[in-house]
N, C-alpha and C positions, 0 to 999 in steps of 0.2 A: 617420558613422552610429554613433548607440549597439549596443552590445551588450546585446541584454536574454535573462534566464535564465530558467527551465524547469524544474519538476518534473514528471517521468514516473515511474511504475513499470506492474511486471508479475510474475505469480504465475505460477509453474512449481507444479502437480502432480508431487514426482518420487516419489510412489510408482505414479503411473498410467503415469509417464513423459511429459505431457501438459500443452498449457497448461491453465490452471486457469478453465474459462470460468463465467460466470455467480456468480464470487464478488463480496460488495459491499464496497466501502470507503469509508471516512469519511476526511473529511481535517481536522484543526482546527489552529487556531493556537493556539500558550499564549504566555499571557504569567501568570506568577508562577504562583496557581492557577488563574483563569480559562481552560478553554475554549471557543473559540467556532468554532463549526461550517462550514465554510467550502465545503464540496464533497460530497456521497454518491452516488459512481457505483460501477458493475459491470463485472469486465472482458466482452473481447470473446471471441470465437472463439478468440484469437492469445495469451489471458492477460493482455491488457493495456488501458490504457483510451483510447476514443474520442478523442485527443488531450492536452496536458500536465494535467494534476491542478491549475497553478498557473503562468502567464505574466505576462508584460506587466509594468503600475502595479504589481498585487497581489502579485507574486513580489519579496518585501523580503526582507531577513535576519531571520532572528530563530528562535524555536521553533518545532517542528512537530509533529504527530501525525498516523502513518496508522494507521486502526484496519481489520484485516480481518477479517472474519467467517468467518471459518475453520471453524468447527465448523458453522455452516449447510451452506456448502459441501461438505463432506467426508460430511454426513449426507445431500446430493443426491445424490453421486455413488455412493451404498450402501454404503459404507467403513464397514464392522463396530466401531463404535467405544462406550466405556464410556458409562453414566450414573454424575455427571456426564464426559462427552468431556476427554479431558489438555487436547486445545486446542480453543477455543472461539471468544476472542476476543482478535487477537493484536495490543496497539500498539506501534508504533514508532515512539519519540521519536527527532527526530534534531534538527539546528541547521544552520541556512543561512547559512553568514558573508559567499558573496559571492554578490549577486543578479545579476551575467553571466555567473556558472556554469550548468552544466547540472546539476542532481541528479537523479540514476535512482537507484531505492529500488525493488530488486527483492525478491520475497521467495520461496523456497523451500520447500514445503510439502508434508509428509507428515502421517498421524495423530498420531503418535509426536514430531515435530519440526519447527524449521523453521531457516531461516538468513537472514540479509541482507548485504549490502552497499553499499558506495557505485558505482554501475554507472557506465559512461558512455554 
């Protein structure tokens, strides 16, 4: 049985203390400059989305990009924030070197800031 790999992630709210629901993300693949659009879902209740972001054939190595719409979000949830907002729209480039990994690409998310890492 092969082993096939996985992109998930999930958005914490930590200045509500809360998962971060009804925020959208994009997902794209780069190769060199070209992006090409691959996924636009929203998390759920829980911060996270309806299933991996990226499985199966389609889960290769190579470039990637999550882009989350962060300042939509933060402007739902009535978070008193500037025009224009510090964060708005937040990508994160990462690289996929081995496709029988699992990559979780959580993000952390206040007005002010955010953080990621490689989760399991």
């Amino acid at each position: 049985m092969s082993k096939t790999g996985r992109l998930t992630t999930h958005v914490l709210d930590t200045a509500l203390g809360k998962p971060a629901r009804g925020l959208k993300i994009d997902l794209y693949r780069i190769d060199g400059e070209a992006k090409a659009l691959l996924r636009n879902v929203s998390t759920n209740s829980d911060g996270r989305v309806d299933g991996p972001m990226l499985e199966g054939e389609a889960f290769v190595a190579g470039t990637y990009e999550l882009l989350f719409y962060a300042g939509d979000y933060l402007r739902g949830t009535g978070a008193a924030l500037p025009e224009p907002a510090f964060l708005d729209l937040i990508p994160l480039r990462f690289g996929i070197a081995d496709a029988g990994s699992h990559y979780h690409v959580p993000l952390l998310l206040s007005p002010f800031s955010y953080s990621t890492y490689r989760g399991s």
